[in-house]
Rosetta silent file (secondary structure, phi, psi, omega in degrees, C-alpha in Angstrom):
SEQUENCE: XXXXXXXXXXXXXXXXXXXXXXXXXXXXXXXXXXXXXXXXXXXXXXXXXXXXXXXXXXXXXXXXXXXXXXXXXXXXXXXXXXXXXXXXXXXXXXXXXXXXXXXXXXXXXXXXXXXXXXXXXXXXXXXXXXXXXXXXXXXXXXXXXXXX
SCORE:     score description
SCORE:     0.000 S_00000001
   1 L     0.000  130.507 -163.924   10.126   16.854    3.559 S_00000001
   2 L  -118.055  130.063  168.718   10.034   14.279    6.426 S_00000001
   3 L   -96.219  156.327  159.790    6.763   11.723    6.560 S_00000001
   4 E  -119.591  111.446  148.770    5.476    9.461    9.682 S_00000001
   5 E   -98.103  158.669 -175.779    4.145    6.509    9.163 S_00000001
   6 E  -147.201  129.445 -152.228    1.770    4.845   11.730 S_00000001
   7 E   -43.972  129.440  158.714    0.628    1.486   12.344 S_00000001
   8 L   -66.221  162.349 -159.696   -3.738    2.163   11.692 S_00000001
   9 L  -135.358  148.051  138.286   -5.971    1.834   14.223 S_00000001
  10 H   -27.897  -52.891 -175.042   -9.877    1.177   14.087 S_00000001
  11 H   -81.425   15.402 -160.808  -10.038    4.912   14.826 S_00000001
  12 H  -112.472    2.310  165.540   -7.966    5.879   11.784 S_00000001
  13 H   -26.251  -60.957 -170.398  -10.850    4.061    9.752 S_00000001
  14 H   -53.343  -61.650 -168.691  -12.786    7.251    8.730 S_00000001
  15 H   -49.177  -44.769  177.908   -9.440    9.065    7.509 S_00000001
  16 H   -53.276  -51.530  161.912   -8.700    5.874    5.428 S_00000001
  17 H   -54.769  -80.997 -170.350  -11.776    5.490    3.896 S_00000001
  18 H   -26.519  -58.355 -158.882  -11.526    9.215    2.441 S_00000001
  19 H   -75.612  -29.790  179.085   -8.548    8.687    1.777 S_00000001
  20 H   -74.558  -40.160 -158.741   -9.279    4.931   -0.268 S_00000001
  21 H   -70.962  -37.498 -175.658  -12.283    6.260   -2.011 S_00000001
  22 H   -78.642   -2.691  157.717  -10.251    9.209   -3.941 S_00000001
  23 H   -80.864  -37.437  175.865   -8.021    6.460   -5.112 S_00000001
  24 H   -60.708  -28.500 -161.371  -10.450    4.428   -6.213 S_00000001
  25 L  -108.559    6.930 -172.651  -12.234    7.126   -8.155 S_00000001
  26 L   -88.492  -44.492 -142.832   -8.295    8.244   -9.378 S_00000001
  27 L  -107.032   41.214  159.827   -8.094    4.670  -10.528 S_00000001
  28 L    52.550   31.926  178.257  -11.949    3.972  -11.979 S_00000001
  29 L  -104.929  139.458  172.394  -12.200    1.481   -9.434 S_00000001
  30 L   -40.854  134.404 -176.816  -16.144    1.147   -7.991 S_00000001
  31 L  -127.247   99.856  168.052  -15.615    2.334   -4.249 S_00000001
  32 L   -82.481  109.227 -179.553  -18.627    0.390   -2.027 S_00000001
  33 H   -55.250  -38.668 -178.719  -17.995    2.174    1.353 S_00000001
  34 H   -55.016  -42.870 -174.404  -19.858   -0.679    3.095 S_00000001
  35 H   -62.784  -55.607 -143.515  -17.282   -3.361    1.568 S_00000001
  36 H   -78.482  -45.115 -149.358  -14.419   -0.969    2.261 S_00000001
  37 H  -104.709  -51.255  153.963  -15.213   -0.339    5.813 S_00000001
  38 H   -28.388  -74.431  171.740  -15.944   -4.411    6.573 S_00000001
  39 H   -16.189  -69.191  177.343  -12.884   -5.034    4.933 S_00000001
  40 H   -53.367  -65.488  165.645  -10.745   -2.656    7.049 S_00000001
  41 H   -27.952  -61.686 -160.868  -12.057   -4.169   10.336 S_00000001
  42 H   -74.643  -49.675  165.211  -11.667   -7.177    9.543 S_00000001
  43 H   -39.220  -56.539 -141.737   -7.885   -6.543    8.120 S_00000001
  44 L  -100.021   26.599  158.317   -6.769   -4.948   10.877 S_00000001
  45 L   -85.937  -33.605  166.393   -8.215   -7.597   13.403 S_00000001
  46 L  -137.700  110.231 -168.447   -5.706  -10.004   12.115 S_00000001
  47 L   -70.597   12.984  174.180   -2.433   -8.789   11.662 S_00000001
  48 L   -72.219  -32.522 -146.998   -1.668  -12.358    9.949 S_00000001
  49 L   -93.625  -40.645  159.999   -3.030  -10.830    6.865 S_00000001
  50 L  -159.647 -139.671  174.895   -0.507   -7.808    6.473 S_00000001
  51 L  -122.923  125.874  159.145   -0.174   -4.161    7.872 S_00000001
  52 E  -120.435  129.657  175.720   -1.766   -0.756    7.090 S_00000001
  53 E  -108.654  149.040 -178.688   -0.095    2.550    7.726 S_00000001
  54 E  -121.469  125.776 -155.788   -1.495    5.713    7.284 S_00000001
  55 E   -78.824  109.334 -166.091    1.170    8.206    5.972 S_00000001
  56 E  -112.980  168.191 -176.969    1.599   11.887    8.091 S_00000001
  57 E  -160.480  105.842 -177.499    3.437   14.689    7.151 S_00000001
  58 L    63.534   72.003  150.902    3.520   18.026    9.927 S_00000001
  59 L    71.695  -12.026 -128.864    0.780   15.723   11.814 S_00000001
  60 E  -119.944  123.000 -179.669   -1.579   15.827    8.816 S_00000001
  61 E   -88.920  127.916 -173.762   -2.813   12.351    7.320 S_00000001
  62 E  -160.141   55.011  118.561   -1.887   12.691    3.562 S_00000001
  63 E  -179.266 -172.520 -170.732   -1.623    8.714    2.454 S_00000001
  64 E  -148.038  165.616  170.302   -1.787    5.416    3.659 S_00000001
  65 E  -152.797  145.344 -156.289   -0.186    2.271    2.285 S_00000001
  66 E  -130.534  122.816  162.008   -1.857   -1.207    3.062 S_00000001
  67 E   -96.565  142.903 -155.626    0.840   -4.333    2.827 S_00000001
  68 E  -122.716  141.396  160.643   -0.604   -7.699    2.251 S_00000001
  69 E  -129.411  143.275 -171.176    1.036  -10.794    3.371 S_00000001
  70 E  -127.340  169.014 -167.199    1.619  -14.016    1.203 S_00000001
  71 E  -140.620  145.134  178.432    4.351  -17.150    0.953 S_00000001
  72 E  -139.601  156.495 -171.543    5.932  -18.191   -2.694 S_00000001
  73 L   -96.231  -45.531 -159.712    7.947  -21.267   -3.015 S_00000001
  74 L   -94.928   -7.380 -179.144   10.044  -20.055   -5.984 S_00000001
  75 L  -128.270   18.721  134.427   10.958  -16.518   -3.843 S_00000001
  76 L   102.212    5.018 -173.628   11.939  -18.575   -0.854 S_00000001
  77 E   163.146 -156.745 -178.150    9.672  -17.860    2.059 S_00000001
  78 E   -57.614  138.699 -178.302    7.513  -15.337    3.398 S_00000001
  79 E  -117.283  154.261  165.030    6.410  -12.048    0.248 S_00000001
  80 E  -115.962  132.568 -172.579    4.587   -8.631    1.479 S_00000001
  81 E  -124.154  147.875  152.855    2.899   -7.277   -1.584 S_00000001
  82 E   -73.338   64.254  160.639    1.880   -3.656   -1.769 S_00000001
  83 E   -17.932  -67.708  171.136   -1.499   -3.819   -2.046 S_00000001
  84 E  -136.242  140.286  162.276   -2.477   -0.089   -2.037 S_00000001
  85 E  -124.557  173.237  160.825   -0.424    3.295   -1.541 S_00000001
  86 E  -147.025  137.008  178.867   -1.954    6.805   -2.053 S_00000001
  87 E  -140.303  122.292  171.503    0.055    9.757   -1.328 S_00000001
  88 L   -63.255  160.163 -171.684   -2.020   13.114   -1.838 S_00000001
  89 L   -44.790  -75.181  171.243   -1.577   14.786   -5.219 S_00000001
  90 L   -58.379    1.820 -173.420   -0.028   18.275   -3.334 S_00000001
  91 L  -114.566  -62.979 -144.066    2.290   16.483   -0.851 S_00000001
  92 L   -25.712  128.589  135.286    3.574   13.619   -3.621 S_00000001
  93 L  -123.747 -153.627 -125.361    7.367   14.053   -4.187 S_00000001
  94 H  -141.913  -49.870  176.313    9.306   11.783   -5.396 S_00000001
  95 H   -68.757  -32.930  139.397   11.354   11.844   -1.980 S_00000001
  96 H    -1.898  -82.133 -165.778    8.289   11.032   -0.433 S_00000001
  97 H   -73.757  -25.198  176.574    7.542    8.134   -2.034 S_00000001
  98 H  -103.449  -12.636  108.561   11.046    6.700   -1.254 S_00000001
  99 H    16.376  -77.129  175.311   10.343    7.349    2.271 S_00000001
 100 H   -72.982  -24.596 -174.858    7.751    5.302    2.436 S_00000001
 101 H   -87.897   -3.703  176.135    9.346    2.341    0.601 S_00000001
 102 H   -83.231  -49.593  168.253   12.407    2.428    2.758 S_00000001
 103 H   -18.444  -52.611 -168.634   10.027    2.503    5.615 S_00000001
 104 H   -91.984  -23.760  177.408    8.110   -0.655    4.640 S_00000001
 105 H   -66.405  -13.947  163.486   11.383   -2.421    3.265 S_00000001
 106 H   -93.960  -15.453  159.036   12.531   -1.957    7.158 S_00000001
 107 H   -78.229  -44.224  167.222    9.524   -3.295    8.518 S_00000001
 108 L   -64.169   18.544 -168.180    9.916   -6.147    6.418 S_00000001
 109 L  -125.044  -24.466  156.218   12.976   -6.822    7.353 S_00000001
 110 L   -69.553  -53.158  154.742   12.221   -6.748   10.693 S_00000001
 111 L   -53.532  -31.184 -178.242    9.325   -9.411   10.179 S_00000001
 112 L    95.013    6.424  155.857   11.723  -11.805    8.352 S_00000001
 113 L   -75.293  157.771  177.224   10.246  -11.001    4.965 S_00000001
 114 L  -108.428  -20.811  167.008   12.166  -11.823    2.138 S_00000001
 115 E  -133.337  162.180  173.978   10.576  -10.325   -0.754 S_00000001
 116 E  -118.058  126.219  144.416    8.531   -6.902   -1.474 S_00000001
 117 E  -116.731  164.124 -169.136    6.280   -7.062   -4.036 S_00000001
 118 E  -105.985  103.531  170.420    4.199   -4.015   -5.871 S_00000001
 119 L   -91.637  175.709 -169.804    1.156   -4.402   -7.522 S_00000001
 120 L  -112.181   63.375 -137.098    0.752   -2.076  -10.095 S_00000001
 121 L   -91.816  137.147  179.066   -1.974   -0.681  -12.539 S_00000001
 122 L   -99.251   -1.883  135.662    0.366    0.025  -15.924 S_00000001
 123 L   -18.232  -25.287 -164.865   -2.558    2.359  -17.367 S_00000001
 124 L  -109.525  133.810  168.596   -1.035    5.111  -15.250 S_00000001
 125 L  -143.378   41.295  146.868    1.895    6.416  -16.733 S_00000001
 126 L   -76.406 -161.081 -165.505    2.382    9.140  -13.866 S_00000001
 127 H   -84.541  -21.831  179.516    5.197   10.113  -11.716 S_00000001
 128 H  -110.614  -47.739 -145.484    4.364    7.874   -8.648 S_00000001
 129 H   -96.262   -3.409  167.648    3.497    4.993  -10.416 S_00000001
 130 H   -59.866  -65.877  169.855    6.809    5.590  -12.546 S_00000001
 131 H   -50.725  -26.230 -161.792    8.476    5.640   -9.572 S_00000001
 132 H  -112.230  -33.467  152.546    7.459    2.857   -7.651 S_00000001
 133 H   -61.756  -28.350 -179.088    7.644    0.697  -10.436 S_00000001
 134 H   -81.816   -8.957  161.734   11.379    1.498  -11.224 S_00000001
 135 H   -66.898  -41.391 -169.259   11.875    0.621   -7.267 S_00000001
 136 L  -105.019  161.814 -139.561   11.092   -2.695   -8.133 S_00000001
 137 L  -118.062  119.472  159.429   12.818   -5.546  -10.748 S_00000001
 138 L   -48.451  126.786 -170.054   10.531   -6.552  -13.512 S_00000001
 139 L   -96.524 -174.568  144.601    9.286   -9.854  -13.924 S_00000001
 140 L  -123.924   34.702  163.200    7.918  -11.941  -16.672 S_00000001
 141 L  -108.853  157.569  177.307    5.307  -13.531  -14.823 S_00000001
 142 L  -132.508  158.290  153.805    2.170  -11.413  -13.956 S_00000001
 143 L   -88.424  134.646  173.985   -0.469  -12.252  -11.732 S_00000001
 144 L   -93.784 -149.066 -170.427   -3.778  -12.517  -13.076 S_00000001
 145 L  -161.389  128.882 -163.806   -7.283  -11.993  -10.969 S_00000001
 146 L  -126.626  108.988  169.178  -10.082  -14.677  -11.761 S_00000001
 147 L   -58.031  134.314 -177.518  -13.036  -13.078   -9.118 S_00000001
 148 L  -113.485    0.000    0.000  -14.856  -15.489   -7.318 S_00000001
């Protein structure tokens, strides 16, 4: 099964949104459309802050993955963190999903990043988040989240 990804757009907004909110409600996170929908504008008005692609498969938008970008001292330069992916439930395969990570590991390579990071929720102990964690090298620092 062969995917496209493609840079978002403003007009890929709607699709995104749909597509963010059934993650959100996968992963018990509150989804304020209003927030969501600021947010996105504002992201993808300044491409300093990462990239989002929205993930096609036979023309059909069926995920998205939003890359974030940040600089670490101890991992030598510029990091891309994986912020969000979603891949629907009936499309997921496993080949899929490493699809998209060669994809963004070749845009970032192209940019001059030097590291990929994942975040993660480890509550899920499915098949994509199996996967996508075993793409990446465990650490034994975590980041926490202090809200402000």
């Amino acid at each position: 099964m062969n995917i496209d990804l493609r840079l978002a757009t403003e007009s890929l907004i709607p699709d995104i949104l749909d597509m963010m909110s059934q993650l959100y409600a996968y992963d018990k996170i509150r989804f304020e459309y209003h927030v969501n929908l600021d947010n996105l504008r504002l992201f993808l008005n300044n491409p300093g802050h990462g990239r989002i692609w929205v993930i096609y498969h036979e023309n059909q938008a069926i995920g998205y993955l939003i890359l974030v970008f940040s600089f670490s001292f101890e991992l030598k330069g510029e990091v891309a963190i994986i912020n969000e992916i979603y891949i629907e439930d009936s499309i997921y395969t496993q080949e899929v999903g490493i699809q998209a990570l060669e994809f963004v590991e070749m845009e970032c390579s192209i940019l001059g990043i030097r590291s990929l990071q994942l975040e993660v929720d480890t509550s899920h102990e499915n098949g994509k988040n199996r996967l996508f964690s075993n793409c990446f090298m465990g650490e034994t620092r975590m980041l926490k989240t202090r809200k402000l």
